[in-house]
N, C-alpha and C positions, 0 to 999 in steps of 0.2 A: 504494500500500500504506500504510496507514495503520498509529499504534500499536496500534488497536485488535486492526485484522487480525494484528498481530503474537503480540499479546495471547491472540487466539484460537487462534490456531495449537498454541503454545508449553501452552495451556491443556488443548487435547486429545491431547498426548501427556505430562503431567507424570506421569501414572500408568502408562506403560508403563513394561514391564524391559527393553526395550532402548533407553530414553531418547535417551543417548548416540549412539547409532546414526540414529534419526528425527531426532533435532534436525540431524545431520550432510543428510540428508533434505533438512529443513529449513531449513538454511544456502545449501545448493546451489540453491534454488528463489527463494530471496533476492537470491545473487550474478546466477543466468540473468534475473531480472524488474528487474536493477540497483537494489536496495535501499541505500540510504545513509544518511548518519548518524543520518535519524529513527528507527532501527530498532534504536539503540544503549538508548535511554532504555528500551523499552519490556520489552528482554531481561533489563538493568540490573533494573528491580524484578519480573520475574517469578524472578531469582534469589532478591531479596531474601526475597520470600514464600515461596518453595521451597526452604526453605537444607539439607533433606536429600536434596534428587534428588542421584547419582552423575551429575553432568557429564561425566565426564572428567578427565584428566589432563594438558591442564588441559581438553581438548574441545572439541567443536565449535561451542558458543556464544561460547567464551573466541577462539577462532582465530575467529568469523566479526568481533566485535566488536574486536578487535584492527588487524583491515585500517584501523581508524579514528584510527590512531596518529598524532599530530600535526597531525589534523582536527577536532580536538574530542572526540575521546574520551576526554581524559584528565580533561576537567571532571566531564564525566557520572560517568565513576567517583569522580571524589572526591565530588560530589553524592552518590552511593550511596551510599558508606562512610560519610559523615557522618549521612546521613541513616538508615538501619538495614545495621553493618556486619555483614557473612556472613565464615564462613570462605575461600568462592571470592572473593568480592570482596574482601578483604584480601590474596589471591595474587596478585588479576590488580595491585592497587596494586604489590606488590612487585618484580612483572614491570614497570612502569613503572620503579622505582629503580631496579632493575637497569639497566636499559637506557637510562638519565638521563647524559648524560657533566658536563655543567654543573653544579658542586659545589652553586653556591647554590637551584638547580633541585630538586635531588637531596635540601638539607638541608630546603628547607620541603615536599617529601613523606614523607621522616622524621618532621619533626613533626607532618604528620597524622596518622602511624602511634602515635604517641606521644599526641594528643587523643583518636583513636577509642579505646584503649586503656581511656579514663575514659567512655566513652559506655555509660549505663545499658541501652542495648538491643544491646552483644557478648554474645554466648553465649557457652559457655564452650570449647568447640575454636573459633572465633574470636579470644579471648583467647590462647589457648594460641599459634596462629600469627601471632598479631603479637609476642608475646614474644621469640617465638621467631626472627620474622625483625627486631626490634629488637634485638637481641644481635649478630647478624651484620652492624648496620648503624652500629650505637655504639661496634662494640670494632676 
């Protein structure tokens, strides 16, 4: 499986209303054909591009991409967020701090959340959710 397949996939359901539901579809087709972490990157900027699909809460992109916690998936999201931050992509970062027990771990992803913040391409509920989980993370 390649990124592109990934690509394609994720491309012909971005306009469905039940997104959320397919992608879930689409995770499980991933997990059964043993997809791995090349398939983090490719998810990563189909968010980026799509920053108003209803994923979930946080969804089934976020839980499939997630299984990649402490395999490298923490680079690729910081790659993403630096590179064009989304409002899901600044949750899924959060969910990293949360889940960070290593202080000094935990502070320089703080401070990423604190760089993207200045990065000319956050939107503006983007903004909003880093403010917002900057406040919870500073005080």
């Amino acid at each position: 499986m390649t990124s592109q397949d990934i690509t394609d996939q994720l491309q012909r359901i971005a306009s469905a209303n039940d997104f959320a539901a397919r992608s879930a579809e689409l995770s499980d087709a991933w997990v059964a054909a043993g997809a791995g972490l090349e398939v983090v990157e490719p998810i990563l900027r189909f968010m980026e591009d799509h920053p108003d699909i209803d994923y979930g809460a946080p969804g089934p992109l976020v839980h499939f991409v997630e299984r990649f916690y402490g395999k490298g998936y923490e680079e690729r999201l910081i790659a993403s967020v630096q590179r064009q931050p989304r409002a899901a992509t600044v949750s899924m970062l959060n969910a990293v701090i949360n889940g960070t027990s290593a202080p000094d771990v935990k502070q320089q992803y703080v401070n990423l959340m604190e760089n993207v913040r200045r990065n000319p391409l956050a939107d503006e509920l983007t903004l909003q959710r880093l403010s917002r989980y900057l406040e919870r993370h500073t005080h």
